[in-house]
N, C-alpha and C positions, 0 to 999 in steps of 0.2 A: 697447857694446851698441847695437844697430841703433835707430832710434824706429820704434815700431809706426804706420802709419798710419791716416787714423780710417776710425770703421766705413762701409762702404757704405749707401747708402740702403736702406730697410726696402723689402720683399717679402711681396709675399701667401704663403702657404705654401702654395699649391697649385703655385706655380712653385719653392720648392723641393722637392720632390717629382718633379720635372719631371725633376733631374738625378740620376743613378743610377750610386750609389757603392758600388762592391763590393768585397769581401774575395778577396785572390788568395795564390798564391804564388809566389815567384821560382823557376823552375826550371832557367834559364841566365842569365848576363850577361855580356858581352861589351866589350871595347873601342869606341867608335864614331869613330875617327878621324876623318870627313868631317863630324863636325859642326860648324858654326861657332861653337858654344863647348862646352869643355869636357862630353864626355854619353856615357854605357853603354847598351847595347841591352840593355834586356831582354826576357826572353821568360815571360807570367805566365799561370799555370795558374787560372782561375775556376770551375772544376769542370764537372761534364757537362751544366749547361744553358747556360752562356756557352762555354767554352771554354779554347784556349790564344790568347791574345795579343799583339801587340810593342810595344813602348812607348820612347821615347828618355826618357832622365831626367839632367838636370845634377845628378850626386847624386856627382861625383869629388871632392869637396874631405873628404866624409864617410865615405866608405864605397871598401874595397879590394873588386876585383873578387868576390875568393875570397869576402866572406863574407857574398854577398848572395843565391844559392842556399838556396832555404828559407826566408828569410825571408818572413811576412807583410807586404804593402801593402793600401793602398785607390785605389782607382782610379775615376775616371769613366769606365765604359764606355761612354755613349751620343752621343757628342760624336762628329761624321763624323771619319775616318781623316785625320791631316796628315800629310802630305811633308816630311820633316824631311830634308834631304840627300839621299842614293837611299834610306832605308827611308824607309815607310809607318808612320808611327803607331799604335797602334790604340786605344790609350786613354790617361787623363792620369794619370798618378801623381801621389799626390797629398804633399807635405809641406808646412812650416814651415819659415820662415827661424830659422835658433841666432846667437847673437850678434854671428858676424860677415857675418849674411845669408846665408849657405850652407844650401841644402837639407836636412832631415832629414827621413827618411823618417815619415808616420804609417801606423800598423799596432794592432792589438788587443794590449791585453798578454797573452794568453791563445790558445791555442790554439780557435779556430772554425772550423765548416764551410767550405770555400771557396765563393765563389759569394754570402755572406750579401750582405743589401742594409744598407746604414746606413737607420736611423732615429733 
């Protein structure tokens, strides 16, 4: 099992608030060859006030292509676009490392509007 590292310094909660974590869906995901480590392009549906947008994710060790369509994630939308290889980023997916540091995706256990903001 991985060691959790300790908590970060405390924060006013008006800065977290600051960043803004939304419920999406995966509605393509793709190979991403060119990335310099292991990562699938997705492309994630926020519903009709955000949008659809792309996102690179090191999520290979967990998750086969086929069966990430339709799944819910959460994402930080409001983070500027990064250059991950030749795609553009457009938000952070967000997960937790499982025991042996690999990416797992977090998502609601439940079916929710897309687009919802975490609070």
């Amino acid at each position: 099992m991985t060691r959790s590292s300790s908590p970060s310094p405390q924060i006013a909660f008006h800065d977290f608030l600051k960043v803004d974590i939304r419920v999406g869906r995966i509605v393509a995901a793709e190979p991403f060859p060119e990335a310099r480590k292991p990562a699938y392009r997705l492309t994630i549906d926020f519903g009709p006030n955000i949008g659809i947008r792309k996102s690179s994710a090191q999520i290979t060790r967990n998750y086969r292509l086929d069966e990430l369509p339709g799944r819910l994630v959460l994402a930080v939308v409001n983070f500027p676009p990064r250059q991950i290889g030749p795609m553009m980023s457009e938000v952070l997916t967000l997960g937790v490392p499982d025991a042996k540091g690999e990416v797992m995706l977090i998502a609601p256990d439940r079916e929710v509007p897309l687009g919802g903001r975490l609070y």
